[in-house]
Residue, then its C-alpha position, 0 to 999 in steps of 0.5 A: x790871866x797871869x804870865x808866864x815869867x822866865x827865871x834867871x835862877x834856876x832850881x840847882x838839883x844839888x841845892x835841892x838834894x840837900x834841902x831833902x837831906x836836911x828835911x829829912x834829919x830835922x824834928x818838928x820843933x826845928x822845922x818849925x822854928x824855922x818858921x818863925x822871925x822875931x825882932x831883935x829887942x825879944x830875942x836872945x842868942x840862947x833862944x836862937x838855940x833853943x827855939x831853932x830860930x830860922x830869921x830875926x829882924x830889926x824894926x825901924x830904930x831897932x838898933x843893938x842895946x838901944x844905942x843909935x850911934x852903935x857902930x859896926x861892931x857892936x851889930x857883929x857882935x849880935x849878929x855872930x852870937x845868933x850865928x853861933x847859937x843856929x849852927x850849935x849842934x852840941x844838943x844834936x840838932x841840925x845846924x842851919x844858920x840864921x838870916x838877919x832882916x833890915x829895912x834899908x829902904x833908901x839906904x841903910x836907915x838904921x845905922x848912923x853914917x850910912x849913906x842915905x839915898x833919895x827916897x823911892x819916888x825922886x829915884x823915879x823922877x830920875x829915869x835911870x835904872x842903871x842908877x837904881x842897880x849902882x844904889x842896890x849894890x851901895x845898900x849891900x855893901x853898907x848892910x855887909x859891914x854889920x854882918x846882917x844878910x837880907x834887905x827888906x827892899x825894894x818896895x815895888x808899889x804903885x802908888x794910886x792915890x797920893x793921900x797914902x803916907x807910903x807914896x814916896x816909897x813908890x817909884x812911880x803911878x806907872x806900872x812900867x817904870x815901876x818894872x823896869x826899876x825892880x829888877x834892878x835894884x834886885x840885881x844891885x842888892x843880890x848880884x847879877x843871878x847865874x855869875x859869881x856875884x850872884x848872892x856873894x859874900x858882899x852882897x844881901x837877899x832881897x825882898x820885893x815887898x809888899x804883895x800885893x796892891x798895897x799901893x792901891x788902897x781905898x782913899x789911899x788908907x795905909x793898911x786898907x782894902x784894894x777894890x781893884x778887879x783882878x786884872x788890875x792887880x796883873x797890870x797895875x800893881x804886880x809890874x814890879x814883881x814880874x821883873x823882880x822875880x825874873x831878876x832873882x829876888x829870893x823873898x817876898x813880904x805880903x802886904x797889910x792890905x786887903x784886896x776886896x776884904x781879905x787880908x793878904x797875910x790870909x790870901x791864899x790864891x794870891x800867895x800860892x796860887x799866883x805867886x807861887x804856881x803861876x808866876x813861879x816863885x820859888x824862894x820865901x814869903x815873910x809877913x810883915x810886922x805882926x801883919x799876920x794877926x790881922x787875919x780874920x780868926x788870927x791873933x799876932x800869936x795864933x794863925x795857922x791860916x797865914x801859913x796854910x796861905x803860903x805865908x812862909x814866915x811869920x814876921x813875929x814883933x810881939x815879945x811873946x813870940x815863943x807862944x806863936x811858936x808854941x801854937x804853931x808847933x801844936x798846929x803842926x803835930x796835929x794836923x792843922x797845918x799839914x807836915x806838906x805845907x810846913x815841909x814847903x815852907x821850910x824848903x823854901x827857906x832852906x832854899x834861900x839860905x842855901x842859895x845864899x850859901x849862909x853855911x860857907x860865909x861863915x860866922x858875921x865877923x868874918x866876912x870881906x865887908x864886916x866891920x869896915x865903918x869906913x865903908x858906911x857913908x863912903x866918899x864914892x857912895x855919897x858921890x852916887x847919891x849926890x848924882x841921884x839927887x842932882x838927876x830926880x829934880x824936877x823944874x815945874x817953873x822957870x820965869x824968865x829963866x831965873x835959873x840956874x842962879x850965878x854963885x857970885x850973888x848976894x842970896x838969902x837962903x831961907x824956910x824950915x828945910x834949908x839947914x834941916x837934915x830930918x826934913x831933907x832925909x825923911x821918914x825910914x832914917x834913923x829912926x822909922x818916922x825920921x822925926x827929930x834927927x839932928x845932924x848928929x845923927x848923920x855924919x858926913x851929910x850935907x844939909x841943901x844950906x851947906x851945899x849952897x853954901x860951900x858953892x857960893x863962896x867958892x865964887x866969892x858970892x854971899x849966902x845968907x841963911x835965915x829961914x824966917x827970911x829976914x834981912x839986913x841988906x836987899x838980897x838979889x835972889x832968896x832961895x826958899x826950901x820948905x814942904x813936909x816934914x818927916x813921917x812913915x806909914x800910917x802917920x803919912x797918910x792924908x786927908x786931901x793934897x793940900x800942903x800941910x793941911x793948910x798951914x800957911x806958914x811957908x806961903x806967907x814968907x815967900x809972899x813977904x818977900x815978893x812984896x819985897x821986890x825980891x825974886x824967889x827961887x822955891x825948892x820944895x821938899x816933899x814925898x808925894x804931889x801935893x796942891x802948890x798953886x799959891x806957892x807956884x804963884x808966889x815963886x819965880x822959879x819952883x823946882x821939886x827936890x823930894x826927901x834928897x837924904x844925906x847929900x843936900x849938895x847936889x842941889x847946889x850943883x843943879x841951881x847953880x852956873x859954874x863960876x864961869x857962868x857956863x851950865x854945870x847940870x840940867x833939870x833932868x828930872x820928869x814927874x813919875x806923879x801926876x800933879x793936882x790942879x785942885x786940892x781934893x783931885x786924888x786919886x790922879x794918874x796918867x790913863x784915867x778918865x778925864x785926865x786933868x792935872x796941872x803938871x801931868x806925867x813926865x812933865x819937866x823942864x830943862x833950863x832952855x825950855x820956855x815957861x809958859x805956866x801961869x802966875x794966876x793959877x787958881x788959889x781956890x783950896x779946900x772948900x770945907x762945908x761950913x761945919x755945924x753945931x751939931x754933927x749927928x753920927x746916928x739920928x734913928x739910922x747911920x747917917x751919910x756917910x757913916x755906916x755901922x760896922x762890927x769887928x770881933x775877937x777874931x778880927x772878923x768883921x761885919x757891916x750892918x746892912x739889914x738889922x742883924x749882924x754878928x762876929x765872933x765877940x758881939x752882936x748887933x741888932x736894929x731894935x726899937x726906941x721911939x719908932x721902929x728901929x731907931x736904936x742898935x742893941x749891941x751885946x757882947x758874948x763874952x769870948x774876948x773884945x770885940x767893938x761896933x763902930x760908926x765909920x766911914x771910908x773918907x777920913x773927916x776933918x773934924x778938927x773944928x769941933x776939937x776947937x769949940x769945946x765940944x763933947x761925944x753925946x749918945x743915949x744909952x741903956x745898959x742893961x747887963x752892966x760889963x764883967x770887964x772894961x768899956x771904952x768909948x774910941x775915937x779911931x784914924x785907921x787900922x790900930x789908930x785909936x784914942x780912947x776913954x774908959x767908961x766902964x765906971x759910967x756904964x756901971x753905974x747906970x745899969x738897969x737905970x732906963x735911958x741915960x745920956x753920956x756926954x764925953x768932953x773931946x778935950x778927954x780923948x789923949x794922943x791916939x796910939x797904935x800897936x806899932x809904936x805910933x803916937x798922933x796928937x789929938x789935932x792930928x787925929x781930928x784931921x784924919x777921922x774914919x771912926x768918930x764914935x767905937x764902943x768897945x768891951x773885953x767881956x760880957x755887955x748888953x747895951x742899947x744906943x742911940x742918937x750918937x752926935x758931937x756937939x759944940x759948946x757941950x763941953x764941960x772942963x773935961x769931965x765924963x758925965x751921964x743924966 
């Protein structure tokens, strides 16, 4: 089933001589130490020593005393003071130094000036791997001017369905570009494996990232369940890990995701007997964020099943992470996790360091690369990026060749993303959504408007910037750049491929200005394909420029003649997405049964390529079934498409299919009201919270009832009031809630029959996550997969029914029961 691979990094027997030397000199507690990777914000350099820390990290906007705009030195600083505090053997424990991890995912996001890179699927669009190693070898360079070691990059998803808010992060729907590309982004972070270069001073380990099919989820839910067969997972999602490992990648992160229900964290065939024994790997796998704790039996700080997984690793976030480590020893001594295990991983880890030679580069501050700012957004790194950009653009439309344009016109530039530096640089950028960034933020950058710009009035032209597309003289050409704004994983994710749900904001300008006789040039600024019929339509030309990061010139150098009106670059840039001919058409990719897109894989023009796209494709959007004042959640049974699901304590959960069932926390059962099993009794054992919800794997749109003063209705009897807290949660995926107490409620109504608790909408506040997220409640309203959650940390005993949202119920936001 599984291949064969070749390795370029061979097992040195010095490296694994002295990988039993040091085995055989550390204590449990160091051993273990080794084990554990806490974030920067909860980890001092005198834990470092105490705890034997092998690894930190840097989340998204993790940034050194909370200061964005800390420069190389103040990184070094921590860096050499972790450093210092591994390789201390004054308590006479062994020294071995520590690993910093960063996400510099389209260059080194974390850190302003840095040169940020196109993301992941423009790279795709531009079909040149040796580009992406020339990227790699940039990114490494800019992370060594701070000291840190280790790139959590690439990212080698397939992206199946473009609903997922990661799908820029993919190079491609095809498993072989995706293959071809991994290698050699590895080779360009790492060096070229078996030459002096390889894992150098100026170079950083490297992770493909995230094991495995995390771009094959269900509905494209960010963190969800992989349905895929196994030979799918071979074929389709592991390409880029075949390449990776043959090239040397030295770590591996596991993924959030599931593959048919259970969490990769916890996945042992998939992470030892796969990964590790048939493919070969012999460096390190690290969790993800906390990803560890979403193992069923687990907590973010117990989880002795990750590590008898062959998770090698735990990527700790929480600030108590010493208690992780303080279980994870105890497991140890006891036995839970085999003295076996705990030594493979730990070999694992010393290999990498080893093989990364950390003894010998010695203290951060004096590395070749350290503290050279100037290195960070250099002129020859830009000038890479402004290639990348120039060679991802993808032309869709070109009616009667409008471009490239002539610089010596008159030009309006207009749309939100003309002079918009967070727009044009996306998510993992500064800060880990890339919302709110200001050119501040990015020095040395170029916005799309600067570049045009600057081209225009080389050629004597004139260029107008106006986003909302006014104008005081007739302009011969308006240039339009809009699409979507910034966001990472989770806040991505999307209900269907309509652009911005439908937001008409940026169609009615281009429209406006057509009406106007003038033609319009669109440049669309997106991370994943997206439903344009109306924009294409209302444009005369329509060219895909993605998230472009920091150097929006190279779009000038593209749409532009030179100012001889001779060609300076082509549109060499092909889809490596399938694009949707229908707003509800995803999942789409090449190879599917009744493959129908509008632009399909590969397609792009070159300016001498004929334009034969229509200007009268199909407006017809998403035809929304005409919501009603009663939406009923559960009517005697679930109704279509909503099912009951438990989740426990333990983060087991269990569907409801016949009339019993149980997790660690609670139990659920059919009983009778009026006829036979109309209601659901949950009860809560009290053993720590635990929920049962109403869901549905296809998010709903449910913002009309959040609009129409409508309320949450369900009848309830309490009859054993809670000993803790109660909620009522409305949820929009994994750690995606928003939520009302309703503990006084239920209290009050304990031992009194049956009550109806009517919940205003308007109530339910921004949803947060445990990972820092905020969706506003409109947001939430568009993506529902759980409308109604009971949930309690102790004992309850309850019984519900008729579970409806109703319009016009509302109250002035009150909480009430009769």
């Amino acid at each position: 089933m599984w291949p064969t691979l070749t390795h370029a990094v061979k097992k040195d027997p010095a490296i694994e001589q002295r990988i039993d030397e040091l085995l055989a000199r550390m204590s449990v507690e160091e051993k273990v130490g080794q084990l554990i990777q806490p974030e920067i914000r909860h980890l001092t350099a005198q834990d470092v020593k105490d705890y034997h820390i092998g690894s930190v990290l840097n989340g998204g906007g993790s940034v050194p005393n909370g200061n964005r705009y800390s420069k190389a030195a103040d990184w070094l600083a921590i860096a050499d003071a972790y450093y210092q505090a591994s390789m201390d053997e004054s308590d006479g424990k062994v020294a071995i130094p520590i690993m910093w991890g960063t996400d510099a995912v389209h260059g080194v996001g974390n850190i302003v000036g840095a040169t940020l890179f196109p993301h992941n699927i423009a790279l795709g669009a531009a079909n040149n791997p040796e580009l992406i190693r020339r990227i790699g070898q940039i990114t490494a360079t800019e992370i060594a001017v701070t000291g840190l070691d280790w790139d959590f990059s690439p990212t080698v998803a397939v992206a199946r369905d473009d609903r997922w808010g990661r799908t820029y992060e993919s190079y491609s729907e095809h498993p072989e570009l995706v293959r071809s590309y991994a290698g050699k982004m590895v080779e360009g972070l790492q060096g070229v494996a078996n030459t002096d270069d390889f894992l150098a001073k100026t170079r950083v380990i490297s992770t493909a990232k995230h094991f495995l099919a995390d771009g094959g989820t269900l509905n494209g839910i960010d963190r969800g369940n992989t349905m895929v067969d196994e030979e799918a997972l071979r074929d389709i999602h592991a390409a880029g890990y075949f390449s990776a490992i043959e090239a040397g990648v030295q770590t591996v992160m596991a993924s959030f995701n599931s593959w048919q229900g259970e969490h990769m964290h916890g996945h042992k065939y998939l992470l030892t007997d796969v990964l590790k024994d048939k493919l070969g790997f012999d460096g390190l796998v690290v969790g993800d964020w906390n990803g560890h704790g979403f193992i069923a039996g687990c907590t973010a700080l117990d989880c002795p099943k990750a590590i008898n997984a062959g998770l090698d690793v735990f990527m700790i976030a929480d600030p108590e992470w010493k208690t992780l480590y303080k279980n994870t020893l105890d497991q140890v001594k006891s036995g839970v996790i085999s003295m076996e295990r705990t030594d493979d991983a730990v070999r694992r880890v010393l290999r990498v360091k080893l093989r990364a030679d950390l003894w010998n580069k010695g203290l951060p501050s004096t590395r070749p690369l350290s503290g050279k700012d100037e290195l960070l957004g250099a002129a020859a790194h830009r000038e890479v990026a402004r290639q990348a950009v120039r060679e991802s653009i993808v032309l869709l439309k070109n009616k009667n060749n409008i471009l490239p344009l002539s610089p010596s016109a008159n030009i309006l530039v207009a749309g939100d993303g003309a002079d918009n530096i967070s727009k044009q640089t996306g998510g993992w950028s500064v800060n880990w959504q890339g919302t709110g960034n200001t050119m501040a933020d990015f020095p040395g950058a170029t916005t799309i408007w600067m570049g045009i710009e600057a081209a225009v009035k080389a050629a004597g032209g004139k260029a107008t910037l106006s986003p909302e597309g006014t104008y005081s003289e007739k302009p011969d050409v308006a240039i339009v750049v809009f699409g979507e704004d910034p966001y990472a994983e989770m806040q991505g994710d999307v209900q269907n491929v309509l652009l911005k749900s439908g937001d008409t904001k940026d169609l009615e300008l281009l429209r406006k200005l057509k009406a106007d006789g003038i033609p319009v040039v669109s440049l669309f600024v997106t991370g994943r394909p997206l439903w344009v019929n109306r924009e294409l339509n209302a444009s005369d030309a329509f060219a895909v420029i993605w998230q472009p990061g920091t150097e929006g010139a190279g779009i000038a150098d593209v749409i532009f003649k030179s100012t001889d009106g001779k060609l300076r670059y082509d549109t060499n840039g092909r889809l490596t997405f399938s694009w949707p001919k229908r707003p509800d058409q995803a999942p789409l990719n090449i190879g599917d049964e009744n493959y129908d897109p509008l632009f399909p894989y590969g397609f792009g023009l070159s300016y001498n390529d004929k334009d034969t796209l229509s200007s009268e494709l199909s407006e017809e959007g998403i035809q929304h079934q005409a919501t009603t004042d009663v939406l009923e959640l559960f009517k005697r049974r679930p109704m279509s498409p909503f099912s009951i699901i438990l989740e426990g304590k333990n983060n087991d959960r269990a569907d409801l299919n016949g009339n019993i069932a149980a997790v660690s926390s609670l139990t659920v059962t059919a009983v009778d009201r009026d006829v036979q099993e109309d209601a659901r009794r949950a009860q809560w054992n009290g053993n720590g919270e635990g929920l049962v919800a109403i869901s549905t794997l296809n998010r709903q749109v449910l913002s009309d009832y959040l609009h129409a003063n409508s309320a949450l209705i369900f009848d309830v009897k309490v009859d054993d009031a809670p000993k803790g807290n109660a909620r009522v949660r409305i949820g929009c995926g994994p750690s995606c809630y928003t939520e009302v107490d309703l503990t006084a409620q239920f209290k009050a109504i304990s031992g009194q029959g049956w009550k109806t608790i009517k919940v205003d909408l308007v109530l339910f506040p921004d949803a947060g996550t445990d990972f820092g997220l905020k969706r506003t409640q409109e947001e939430l309203f568009e993506l529902v997969l759980e409308p109604f959650s009971l949930v309690a940390n102790d004992k309850l005993d309850l019984v519900f029914s008729n579970v409806r949202i109703e319009k016009n119920a509302g109250q002035n936001g009150q909480v009430r029961y009769e």
